[in-house]
KEKOLTOR-6571 format. One record per residue (C-alpha): residue number from 1; residue in three letters; x, y, z. Coordinates in nm, 2 decimals, decimal comma. Example, Ala and Ser with C-alpha at 12.3 -4.5 7.8 and 13.67 -1.06 7.14 Angstrom:
% residues 2
{node 1 'Ala' {1,23 -0,45 0,78}}
{node 2 'Ser' {1,37 -0,11 0,71}}
END
This chain:
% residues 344
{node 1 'Unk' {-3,29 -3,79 12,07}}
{node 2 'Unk' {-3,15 -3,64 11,76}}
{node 3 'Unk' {-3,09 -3,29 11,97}}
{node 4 'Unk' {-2,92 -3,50 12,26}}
{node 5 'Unk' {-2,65 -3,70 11,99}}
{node 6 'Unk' {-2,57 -3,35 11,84}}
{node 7 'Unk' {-2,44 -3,21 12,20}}
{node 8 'Unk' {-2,32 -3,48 12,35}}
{node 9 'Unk' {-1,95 -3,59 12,25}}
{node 10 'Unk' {-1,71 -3,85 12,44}}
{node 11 'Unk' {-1,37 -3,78 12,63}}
{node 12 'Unk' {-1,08 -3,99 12,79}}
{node 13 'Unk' {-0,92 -3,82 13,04}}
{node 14 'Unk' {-0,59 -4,00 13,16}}
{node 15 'Unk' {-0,36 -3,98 13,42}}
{node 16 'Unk' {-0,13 -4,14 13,70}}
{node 17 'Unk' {-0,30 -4,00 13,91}}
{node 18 'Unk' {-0,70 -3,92 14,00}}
{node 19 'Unk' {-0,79 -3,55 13,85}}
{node 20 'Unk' {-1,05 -3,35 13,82}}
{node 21 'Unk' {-1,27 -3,33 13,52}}
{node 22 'Unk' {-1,14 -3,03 13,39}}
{node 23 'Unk' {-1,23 -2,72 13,24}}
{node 24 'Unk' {-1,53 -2,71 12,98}}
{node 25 'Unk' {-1,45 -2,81 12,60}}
{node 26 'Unk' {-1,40 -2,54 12,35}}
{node 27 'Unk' {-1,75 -2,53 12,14}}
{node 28 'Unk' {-1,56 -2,71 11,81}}
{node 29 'Unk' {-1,48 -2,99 12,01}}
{node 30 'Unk' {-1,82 -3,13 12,09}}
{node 31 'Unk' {-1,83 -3,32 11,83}}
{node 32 'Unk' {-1,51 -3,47 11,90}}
{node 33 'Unk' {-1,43 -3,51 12,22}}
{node 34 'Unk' {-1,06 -3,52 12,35}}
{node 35 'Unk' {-0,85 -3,72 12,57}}
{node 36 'Unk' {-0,61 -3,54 12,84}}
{node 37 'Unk' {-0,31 -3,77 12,98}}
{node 38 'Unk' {-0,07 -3,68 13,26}}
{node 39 'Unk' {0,14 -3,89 13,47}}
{node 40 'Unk' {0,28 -3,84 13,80}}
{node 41 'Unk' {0,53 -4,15 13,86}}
{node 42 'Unk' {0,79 -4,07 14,14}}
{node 43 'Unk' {1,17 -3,99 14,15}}
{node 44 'Unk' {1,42 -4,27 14,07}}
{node 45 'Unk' {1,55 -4,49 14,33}}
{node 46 'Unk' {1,91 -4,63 14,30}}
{node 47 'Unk' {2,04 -4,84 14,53}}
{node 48 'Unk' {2,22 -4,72 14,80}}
{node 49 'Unk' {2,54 -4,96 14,83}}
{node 50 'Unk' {2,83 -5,10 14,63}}
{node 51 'Unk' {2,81 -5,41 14,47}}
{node 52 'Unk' {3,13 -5,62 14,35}}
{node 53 'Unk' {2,91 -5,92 14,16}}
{node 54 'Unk' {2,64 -5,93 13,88}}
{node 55 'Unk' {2,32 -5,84 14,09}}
{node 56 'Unk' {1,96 -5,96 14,01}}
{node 57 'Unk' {1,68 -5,77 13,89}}
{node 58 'Unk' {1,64 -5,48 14,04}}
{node 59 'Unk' {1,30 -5,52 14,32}}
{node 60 'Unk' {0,96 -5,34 14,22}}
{node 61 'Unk' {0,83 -5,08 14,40}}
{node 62 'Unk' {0,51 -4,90 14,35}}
{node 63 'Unk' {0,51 -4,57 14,19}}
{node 64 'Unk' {0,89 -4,58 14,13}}
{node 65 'Unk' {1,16 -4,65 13,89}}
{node 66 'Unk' {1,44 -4,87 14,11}}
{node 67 'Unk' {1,74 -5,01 13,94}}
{node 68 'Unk' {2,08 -5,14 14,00}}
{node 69 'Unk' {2,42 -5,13 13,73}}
{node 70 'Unk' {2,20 -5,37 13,50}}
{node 71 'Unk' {1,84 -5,34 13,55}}
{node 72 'Unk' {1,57 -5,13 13,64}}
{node 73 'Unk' {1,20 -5,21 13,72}}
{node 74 'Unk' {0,93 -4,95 13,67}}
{node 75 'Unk' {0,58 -4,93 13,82}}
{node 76 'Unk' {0,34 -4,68 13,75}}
{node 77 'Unk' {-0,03 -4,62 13,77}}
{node 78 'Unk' {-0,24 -4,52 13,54}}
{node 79 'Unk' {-0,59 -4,31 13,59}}
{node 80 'Unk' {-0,87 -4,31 13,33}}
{node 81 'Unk' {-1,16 -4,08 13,35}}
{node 82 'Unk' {-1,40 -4,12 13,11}}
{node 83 'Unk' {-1,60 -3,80 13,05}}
{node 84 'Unk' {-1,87 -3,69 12,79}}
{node 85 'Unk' {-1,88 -3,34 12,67}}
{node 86 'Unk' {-2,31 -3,23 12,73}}
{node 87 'Unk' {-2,34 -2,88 12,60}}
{node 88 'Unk' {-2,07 -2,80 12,64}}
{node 89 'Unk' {-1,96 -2,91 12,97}}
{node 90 'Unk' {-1,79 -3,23 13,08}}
{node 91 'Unk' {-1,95 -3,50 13,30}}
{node 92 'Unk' {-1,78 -3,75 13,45}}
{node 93 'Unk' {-1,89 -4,11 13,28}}
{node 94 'Unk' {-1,70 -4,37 13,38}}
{node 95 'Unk' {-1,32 -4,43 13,53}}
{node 96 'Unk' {-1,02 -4,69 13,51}}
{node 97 'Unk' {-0,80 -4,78 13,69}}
{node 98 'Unk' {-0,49 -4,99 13,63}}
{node 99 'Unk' {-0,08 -5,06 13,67}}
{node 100 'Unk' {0,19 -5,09 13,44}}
{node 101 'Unk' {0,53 -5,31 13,56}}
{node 102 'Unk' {0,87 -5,31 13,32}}
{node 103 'Unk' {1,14 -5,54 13,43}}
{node 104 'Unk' {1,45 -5,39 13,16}}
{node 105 'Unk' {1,78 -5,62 13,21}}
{node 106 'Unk' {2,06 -5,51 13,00}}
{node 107 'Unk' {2,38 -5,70 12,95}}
{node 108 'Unk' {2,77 -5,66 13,03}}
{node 109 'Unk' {2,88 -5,84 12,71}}
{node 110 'Unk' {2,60 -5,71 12,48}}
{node 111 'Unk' {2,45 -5,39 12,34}}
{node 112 'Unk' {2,09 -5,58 12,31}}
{node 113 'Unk' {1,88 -5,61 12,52}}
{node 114 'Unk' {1,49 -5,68 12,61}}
{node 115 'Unk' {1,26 -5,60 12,90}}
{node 116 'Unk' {0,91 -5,74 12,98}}
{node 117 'Unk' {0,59 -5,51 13,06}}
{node 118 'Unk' {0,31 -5,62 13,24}}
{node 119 'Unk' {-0,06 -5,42 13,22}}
{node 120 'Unk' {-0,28 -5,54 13,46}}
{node 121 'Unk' {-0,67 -5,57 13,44}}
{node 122 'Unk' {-0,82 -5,27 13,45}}
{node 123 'Unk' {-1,07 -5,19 13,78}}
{node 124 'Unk' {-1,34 -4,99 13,57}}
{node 125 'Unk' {-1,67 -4,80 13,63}}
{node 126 'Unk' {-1,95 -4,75 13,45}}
{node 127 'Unk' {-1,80 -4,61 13,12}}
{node 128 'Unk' {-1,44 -4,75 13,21}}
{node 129 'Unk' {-1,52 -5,05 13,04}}
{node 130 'Unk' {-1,39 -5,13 12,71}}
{node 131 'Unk' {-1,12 -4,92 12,71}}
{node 132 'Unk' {-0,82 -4,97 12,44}}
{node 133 'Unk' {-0,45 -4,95 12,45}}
{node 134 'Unk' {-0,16 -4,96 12,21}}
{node 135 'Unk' {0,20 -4,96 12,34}}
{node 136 'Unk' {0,50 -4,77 12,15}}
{node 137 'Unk' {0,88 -4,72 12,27}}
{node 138 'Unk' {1,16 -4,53 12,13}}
{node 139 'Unk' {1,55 -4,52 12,20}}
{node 140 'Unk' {1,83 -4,24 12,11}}
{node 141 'Unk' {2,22 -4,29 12,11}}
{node 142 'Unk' {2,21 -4,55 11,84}}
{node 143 'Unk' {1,97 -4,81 12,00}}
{node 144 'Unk' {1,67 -4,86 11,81}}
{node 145 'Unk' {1,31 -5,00 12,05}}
{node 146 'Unk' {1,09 -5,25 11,91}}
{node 147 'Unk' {0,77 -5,36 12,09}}
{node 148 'Unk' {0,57 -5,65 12,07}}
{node 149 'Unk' {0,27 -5,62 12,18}}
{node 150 'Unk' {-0,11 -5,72 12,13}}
{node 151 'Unk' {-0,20 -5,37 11,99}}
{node 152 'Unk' {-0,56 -5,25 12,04}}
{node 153 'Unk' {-0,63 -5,48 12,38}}
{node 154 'Unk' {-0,90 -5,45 12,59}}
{node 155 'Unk' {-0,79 -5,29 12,93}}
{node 156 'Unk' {-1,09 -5,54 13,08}}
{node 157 'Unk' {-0,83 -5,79 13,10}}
{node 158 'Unk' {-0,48 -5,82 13,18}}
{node 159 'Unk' {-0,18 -5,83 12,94}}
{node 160 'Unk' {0,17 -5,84 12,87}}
{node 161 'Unk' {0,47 -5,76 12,60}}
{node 162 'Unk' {0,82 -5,67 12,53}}
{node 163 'Unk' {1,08 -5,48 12,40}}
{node 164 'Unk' {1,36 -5,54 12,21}}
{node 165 'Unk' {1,66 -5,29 12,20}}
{node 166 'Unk' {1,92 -5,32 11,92}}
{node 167 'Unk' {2,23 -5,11 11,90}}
{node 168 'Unk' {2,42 -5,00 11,60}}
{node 169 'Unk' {2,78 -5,19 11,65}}
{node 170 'Unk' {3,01 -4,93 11,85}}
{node 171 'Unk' {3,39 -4,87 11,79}}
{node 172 'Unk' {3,66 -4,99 12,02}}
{node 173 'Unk' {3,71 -4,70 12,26}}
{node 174 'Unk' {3,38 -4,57 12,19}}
{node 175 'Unk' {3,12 -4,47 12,42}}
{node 176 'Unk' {2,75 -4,37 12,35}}
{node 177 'Unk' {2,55 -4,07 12,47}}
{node 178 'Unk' {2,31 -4,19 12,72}}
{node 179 'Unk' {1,99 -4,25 12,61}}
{node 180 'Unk' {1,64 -4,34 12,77}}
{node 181 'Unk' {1,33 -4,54 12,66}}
{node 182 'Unk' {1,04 -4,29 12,59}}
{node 183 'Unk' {0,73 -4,55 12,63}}
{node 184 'Unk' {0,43 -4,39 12,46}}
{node 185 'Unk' {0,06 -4,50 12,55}}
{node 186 'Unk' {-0,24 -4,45 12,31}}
{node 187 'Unk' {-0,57 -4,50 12,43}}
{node 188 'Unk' {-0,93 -4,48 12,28}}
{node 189 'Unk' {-1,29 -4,61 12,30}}
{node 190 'Unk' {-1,57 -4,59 12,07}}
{node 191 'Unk' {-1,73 -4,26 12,00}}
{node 192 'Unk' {-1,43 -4,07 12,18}}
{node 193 'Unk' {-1,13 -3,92 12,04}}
{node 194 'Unk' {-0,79 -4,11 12,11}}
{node 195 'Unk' {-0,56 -3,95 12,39}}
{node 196 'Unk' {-0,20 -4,08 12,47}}
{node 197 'Unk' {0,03 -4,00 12,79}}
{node 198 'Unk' {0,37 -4,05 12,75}}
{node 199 'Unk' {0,68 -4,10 13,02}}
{node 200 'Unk' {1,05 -4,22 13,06}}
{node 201 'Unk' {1,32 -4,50 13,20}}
{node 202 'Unk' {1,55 -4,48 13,36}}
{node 203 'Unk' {1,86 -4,34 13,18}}
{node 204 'Unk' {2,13 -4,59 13,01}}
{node 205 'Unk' {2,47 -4,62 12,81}}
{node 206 'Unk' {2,62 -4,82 12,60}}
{node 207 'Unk' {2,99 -4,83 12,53}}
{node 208 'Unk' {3,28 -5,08 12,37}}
{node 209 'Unk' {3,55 -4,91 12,55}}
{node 210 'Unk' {3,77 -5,21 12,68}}
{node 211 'Unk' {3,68 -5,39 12,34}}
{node 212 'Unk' {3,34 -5,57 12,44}}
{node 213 'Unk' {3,00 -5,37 12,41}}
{node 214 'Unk' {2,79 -5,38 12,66}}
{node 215 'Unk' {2,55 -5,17 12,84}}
{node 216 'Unk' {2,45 -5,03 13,18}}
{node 217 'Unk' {2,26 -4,81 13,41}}
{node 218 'Unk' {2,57 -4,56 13,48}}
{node 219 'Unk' {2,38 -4,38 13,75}}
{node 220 'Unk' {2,40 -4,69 13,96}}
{node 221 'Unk' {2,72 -4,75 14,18}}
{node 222 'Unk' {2,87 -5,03 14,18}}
{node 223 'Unk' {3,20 -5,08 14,40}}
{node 224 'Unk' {3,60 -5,18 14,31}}
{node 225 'Unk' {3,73 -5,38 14,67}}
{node 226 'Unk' {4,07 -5,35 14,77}}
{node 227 'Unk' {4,11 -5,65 15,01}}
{node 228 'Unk' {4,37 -5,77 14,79}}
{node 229 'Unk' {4,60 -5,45 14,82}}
{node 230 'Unk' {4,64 -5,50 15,23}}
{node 231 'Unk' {4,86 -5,21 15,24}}
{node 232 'Unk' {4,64 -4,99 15,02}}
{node 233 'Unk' {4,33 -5,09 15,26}}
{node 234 'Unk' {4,50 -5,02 15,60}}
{node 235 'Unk' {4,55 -4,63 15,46}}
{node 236 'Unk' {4,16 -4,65 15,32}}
{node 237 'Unk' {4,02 -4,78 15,68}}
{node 238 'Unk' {4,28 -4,52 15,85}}
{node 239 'Unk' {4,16 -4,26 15,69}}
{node 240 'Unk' {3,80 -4,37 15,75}}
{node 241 'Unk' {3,84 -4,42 16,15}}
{node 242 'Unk' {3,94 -4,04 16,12}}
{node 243 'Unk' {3,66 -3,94 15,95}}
{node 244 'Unk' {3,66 -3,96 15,59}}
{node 245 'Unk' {3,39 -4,03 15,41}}
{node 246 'Unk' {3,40 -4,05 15,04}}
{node 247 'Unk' {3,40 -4,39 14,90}}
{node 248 'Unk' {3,25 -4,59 15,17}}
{node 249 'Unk' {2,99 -4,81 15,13}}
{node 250 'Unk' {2,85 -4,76 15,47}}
{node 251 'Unk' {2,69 -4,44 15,40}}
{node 252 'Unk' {2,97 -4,22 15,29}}
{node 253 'Unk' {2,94 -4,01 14,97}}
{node 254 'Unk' {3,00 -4,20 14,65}}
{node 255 'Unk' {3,31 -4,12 14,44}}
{node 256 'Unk' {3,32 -4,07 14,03}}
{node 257 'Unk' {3,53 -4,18 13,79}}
{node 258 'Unk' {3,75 -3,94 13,57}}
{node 259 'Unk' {3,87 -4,05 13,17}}
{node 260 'Unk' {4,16 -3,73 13,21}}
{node 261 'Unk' {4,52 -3,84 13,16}}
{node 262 'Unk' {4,63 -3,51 13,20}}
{node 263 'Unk' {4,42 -3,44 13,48}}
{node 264 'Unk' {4,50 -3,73 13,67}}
{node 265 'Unk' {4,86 -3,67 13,66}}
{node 266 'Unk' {4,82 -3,33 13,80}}
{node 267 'Unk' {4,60 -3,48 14,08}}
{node 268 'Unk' {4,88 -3,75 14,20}}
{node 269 'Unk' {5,14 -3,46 14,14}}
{node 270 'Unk' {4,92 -3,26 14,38}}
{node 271 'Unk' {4,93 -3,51 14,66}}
{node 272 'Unk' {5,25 -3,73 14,64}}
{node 273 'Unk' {5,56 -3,59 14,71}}
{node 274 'Unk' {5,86 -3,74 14,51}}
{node 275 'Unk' {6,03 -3,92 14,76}}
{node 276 'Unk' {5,90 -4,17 15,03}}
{node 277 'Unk' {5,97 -4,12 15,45}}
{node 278 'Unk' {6,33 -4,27 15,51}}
{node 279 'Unk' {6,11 -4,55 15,69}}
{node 280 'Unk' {5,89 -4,64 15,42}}
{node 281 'Unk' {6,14 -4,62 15,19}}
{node 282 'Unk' {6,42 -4,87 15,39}}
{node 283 'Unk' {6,05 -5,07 15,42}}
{node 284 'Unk' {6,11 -5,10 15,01}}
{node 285 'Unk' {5,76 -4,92 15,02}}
{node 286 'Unk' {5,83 -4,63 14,72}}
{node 287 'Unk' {5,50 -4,61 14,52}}
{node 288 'Unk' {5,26 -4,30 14,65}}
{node 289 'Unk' {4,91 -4,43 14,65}}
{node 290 'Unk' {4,67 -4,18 14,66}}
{node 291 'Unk' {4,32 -4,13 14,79}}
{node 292 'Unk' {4,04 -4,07 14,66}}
{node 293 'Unk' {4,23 -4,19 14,33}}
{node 294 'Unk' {4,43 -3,97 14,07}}
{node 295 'Unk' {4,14 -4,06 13,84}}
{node 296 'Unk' {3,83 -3,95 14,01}}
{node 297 'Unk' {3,68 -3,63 14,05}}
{node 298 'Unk' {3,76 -3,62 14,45}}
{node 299 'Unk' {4,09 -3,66 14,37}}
{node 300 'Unk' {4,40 -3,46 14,42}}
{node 301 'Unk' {4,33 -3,11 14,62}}
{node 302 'Unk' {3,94 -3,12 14,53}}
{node 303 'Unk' {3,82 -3,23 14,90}}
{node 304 'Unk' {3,98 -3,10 15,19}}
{node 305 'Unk' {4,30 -3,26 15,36}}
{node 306 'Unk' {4,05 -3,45 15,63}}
{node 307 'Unk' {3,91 -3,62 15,36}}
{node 308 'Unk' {4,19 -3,76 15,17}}
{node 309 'Unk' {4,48 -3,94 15,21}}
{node 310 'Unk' {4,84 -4,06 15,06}}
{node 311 'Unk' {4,98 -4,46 15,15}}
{node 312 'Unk' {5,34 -4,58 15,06}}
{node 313 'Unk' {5,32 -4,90 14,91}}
{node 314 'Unk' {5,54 -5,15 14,77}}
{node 315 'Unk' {5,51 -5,10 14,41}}
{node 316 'Unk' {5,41 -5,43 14,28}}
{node 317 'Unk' {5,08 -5,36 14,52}}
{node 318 'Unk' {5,04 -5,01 14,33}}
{node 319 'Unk' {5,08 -5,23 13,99}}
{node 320 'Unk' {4,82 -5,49 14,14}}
{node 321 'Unk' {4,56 -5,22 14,23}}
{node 322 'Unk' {4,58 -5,09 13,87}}
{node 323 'Unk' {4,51 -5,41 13,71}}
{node 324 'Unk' {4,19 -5,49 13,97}}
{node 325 'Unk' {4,10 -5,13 13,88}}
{node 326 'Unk' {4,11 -5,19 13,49}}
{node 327 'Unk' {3,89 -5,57 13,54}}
{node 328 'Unk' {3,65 -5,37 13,72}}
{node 329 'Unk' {3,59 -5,12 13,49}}
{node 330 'Unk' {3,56 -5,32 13,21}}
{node 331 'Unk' {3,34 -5,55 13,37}}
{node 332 'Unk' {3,07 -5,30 13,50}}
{node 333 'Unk' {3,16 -5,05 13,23}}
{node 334 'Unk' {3,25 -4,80 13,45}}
{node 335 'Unk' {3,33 -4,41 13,26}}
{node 336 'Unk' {3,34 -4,12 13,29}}
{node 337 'Unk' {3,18 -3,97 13,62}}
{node 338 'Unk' {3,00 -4,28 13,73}}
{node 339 'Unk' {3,01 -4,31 14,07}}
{node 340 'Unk' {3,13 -4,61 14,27}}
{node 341 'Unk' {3,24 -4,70 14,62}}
{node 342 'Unk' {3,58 -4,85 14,75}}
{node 343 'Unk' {3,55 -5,18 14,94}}
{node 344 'Unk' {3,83 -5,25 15,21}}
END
């Protein structure tokens, strides 16, 4: 019995997916045993279409992160293999099985925030039993992660905690660096050596641009309508019936906004000639509106001439458009290079 304790050591092996066993411990580790972590959660998956009002939790999916503009929910699995290291080899002891859910909602009017995890019960074998669990998170970009959590539970039974985000106060006209929470998981069991796998939200940014912080998932799209510029919309849907694409919600390519006075100016300049038709301008219509926008990315010369577009408005219509385009952005803190769609 003595000889079998001094070849036999314990090992963890973790991962989002089931693995092999692995390759043999060195010989200095038999008396220690080691845990190896991996995970293979999936691609992120925003959603697809414009939105023009506040939108509920993003929906859970399994093996997936899937937000909207202001929350994300993400669902991973988690393998466990237990193995024990005998003479030198490892041998497969036990397993567990088990899911992690976060539900993150962030705020327009707030640069805190919370989210709620969820770790279900774990469905062990043999050795999978009494497996242990602490929970850590950490933020960049001036937002600091706290978790609360029931450190040390017992992945026999199901559990649940949260995190609170905190931002350092931003200055007007200031926007963060995106940032991401980097959840870290620790795991261990008596007589093996702890192991820990580690893995990502999805990205965020916070920003007190207009003069209220707030925060945001900026790889979302969310959507700016022009149904109250009539004149504006007629040349958007004109230009669509002909083929153009960009900034439709209806499966067209996504635009992106661009923070580049200069820029923009030399995008209108590109596009609008300096005087109206005769017709448009006898029809008091003598403000050039341009599309895609002076202040995006597709705008000016960047997409080909089937794919933009120039409307002669009145210009209290071009002065009406601005100020919807300004509420917008300060209410889904749109900058620079989110994308967005144009609702007509």
């Amino acid at each position: 019995m003595k000889l079998r304790r001094a070849i036999t050591a314990g090992v963890l092996a973790v991962s989002a997916l089931t693995v092999g066993v692995g390759a043999p411990a060195a010989a200095d580790q038999r008396d220690t045993g080691l845990l190896r972590v991996t995970i293979g959660r999936t691609v992120q998956q925003a959603s697809a279409s414009a939105v023009t009002t506040p939108s509920a939790n993003a929906s859970c999916s399994i093996n997936r992160i899937t937000v909207n503009r202001y929350s994300e929910c993400e669902w991973i699995t988690i393998h466990v293999d237990v193995v024990k290291i005998v003479r030198g080899q490892p041998v497969l002891a036990g397993t567990a099985d088990f899911d992690v859910k976060h539900q993150m909602t962030l705020k327009a009017k707030s640069a805190n925030w919370s989210e709620k995890f969820y770790i279900s019960k774990a469905k062990t074998t043999r050795a999978g039993k009494g497996l242990h669990v602490n929970v850590a998170a950490s933020s960049k970009s001036g937002t600091k992660a706290k978790v609360h959590f029931d450190q040390g539970h017992t992945l026999d039974s199901k559990s649940s905690g949260s995190v609170d985000y905190k931002t350092d106060p931003i200055k007007k006209g200031k926007v963060n660096a995106k940032a991401k929470t980097t959840y870290k998981y620790t795991f261990t069991k008596a007589g093996y050596s702890p192991g820990t796998v580690s893995y990502d939200s999805a990205v965020y940014r916070c920003d007190n641009y207009y003069g209220t912080s707030g925060c945001t998932i900026p790889e979302s799209p969310t959507g700016v309508s022009m149904i109250n510029q009539p004149v504006i919309a007629f040349g958007i849907r004109e230009l669509r019936a002909r083929g153009g694409h960009y900034g439709d919600p209806f499966g067209g390519k996504p635009l992106h906004w661009m923070i580049n006075e200069k820029q923009k100016k030399k995008n209108r300049a590109a596009v609008c000639p300096k005087k109206p038709p005769a017709d448009a301008e006898r029809a008091g219509r003598t403000s050039c509106d341009e599309y895609p926008f002076a202040s995006t990315y597709e705008g000016g010369t960047n997409l080909p001439a089937k794919q933009r577009t120039i409307t002669w408005v009145k210009k209290a219509e071009n002065d009406s458009q601005g100020a919807t385009i300004t509420n917008w952005r300060r209410a889904w803190h749109v900058m620079d290079h989110d994308p967005f769609f144009v609702i007509i």
